[in-house]
C-alpha positions as CSV (number, residue, x, y, z in Angstrom):
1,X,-19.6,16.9,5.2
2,X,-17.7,14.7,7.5
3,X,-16.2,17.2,10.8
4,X,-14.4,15.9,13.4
5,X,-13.1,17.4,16.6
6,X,-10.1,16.2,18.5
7,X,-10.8,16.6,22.4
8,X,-12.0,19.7,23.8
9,X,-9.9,22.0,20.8
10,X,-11.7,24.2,18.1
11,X,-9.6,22.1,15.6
12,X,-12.1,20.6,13.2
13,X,-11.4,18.5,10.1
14,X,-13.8,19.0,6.9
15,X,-14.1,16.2,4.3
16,X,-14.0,17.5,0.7
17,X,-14.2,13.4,-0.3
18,X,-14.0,10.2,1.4
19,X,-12.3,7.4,0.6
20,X,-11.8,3.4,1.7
21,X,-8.3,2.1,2.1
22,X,-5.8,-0.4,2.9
23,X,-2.7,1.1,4.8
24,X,0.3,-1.3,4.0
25,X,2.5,-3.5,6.4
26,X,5.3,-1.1,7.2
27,X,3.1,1.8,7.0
28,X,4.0,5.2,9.4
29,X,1.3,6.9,11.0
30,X,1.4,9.9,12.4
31,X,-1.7,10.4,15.9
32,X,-0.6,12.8,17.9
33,X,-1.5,16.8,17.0
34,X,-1.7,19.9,18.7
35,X,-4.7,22.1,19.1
36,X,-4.3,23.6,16.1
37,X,-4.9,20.0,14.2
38,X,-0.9,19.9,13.2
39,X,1.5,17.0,14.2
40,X,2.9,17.7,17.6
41,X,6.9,18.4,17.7
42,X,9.1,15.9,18.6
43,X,6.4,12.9,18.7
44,X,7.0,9.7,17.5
45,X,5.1,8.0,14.5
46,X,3.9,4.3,14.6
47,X,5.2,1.6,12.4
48,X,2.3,-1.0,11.8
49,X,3.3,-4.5,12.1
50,X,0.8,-5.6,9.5
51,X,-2.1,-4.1,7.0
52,X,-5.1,-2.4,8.1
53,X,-8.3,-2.0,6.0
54,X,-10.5,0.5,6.1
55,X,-8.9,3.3,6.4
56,X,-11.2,6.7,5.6
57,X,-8.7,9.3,3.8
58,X,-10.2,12.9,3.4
59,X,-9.2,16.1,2.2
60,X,-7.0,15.2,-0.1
61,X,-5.2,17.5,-2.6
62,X,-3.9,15.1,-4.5
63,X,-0.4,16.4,-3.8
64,X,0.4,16.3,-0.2
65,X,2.7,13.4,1.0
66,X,1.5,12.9,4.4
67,X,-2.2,12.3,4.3
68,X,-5.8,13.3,7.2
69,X,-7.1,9.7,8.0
70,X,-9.5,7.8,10.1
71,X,-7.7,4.4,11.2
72,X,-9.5,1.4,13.0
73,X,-8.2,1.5,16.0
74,X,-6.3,4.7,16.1
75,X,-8.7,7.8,14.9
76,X,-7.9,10.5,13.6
77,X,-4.1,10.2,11.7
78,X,-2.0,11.1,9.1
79,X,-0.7,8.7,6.9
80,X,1.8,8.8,4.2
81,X,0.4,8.8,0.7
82,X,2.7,6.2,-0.6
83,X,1.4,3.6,2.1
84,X,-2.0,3.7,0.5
85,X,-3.9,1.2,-1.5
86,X,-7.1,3.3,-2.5
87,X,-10.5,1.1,-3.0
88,X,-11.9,1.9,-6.6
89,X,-15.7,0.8,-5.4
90,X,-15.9,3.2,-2.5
């Protein structure tokens, strides 16, 4: 079981599954949350310039658009589901 905690809030993240990733060119990624782990109003997403790979997706649903991530060089993120390329040997 994978936690995480962002700075010095109770918010922790469990993994039901991990996955490896590629986030596309394009992509919009959302970093900055609250202390209650949700997206913080009126923040801005980032727009990557180019791919990034190894990108660690966990508790996933299946369903939800926007998606809890790990990104090189970013942390902990959401990312949208559709900007996804999901490794089939991880």
């Amino acid at each position: 079981l994978l936690n995480i905690q962002k700075n010095t809030s109770t918010a922790r993240f469990a993994a039901r599954s991990t996955k490896g990733a590629t986030l596309v060119a394009g992509a919009r990624v959302r970093w900055e949350f609250d202390g209650h782990a949700q997206p913080q109003q009126g923040s801005r997403v980032l727009i990557l310039d180019s791919p990034v790979t190894s990108v660690r997706t966990f508790s996933d649903d299946g369903a939800r658009k926007w998606m809890d991530s790990l990104v090189p060089g970013y942390g902990r993120c959401q990312v949208q589901r559709k900007d996804l390329m999901v490794s089939q040997d991880t």
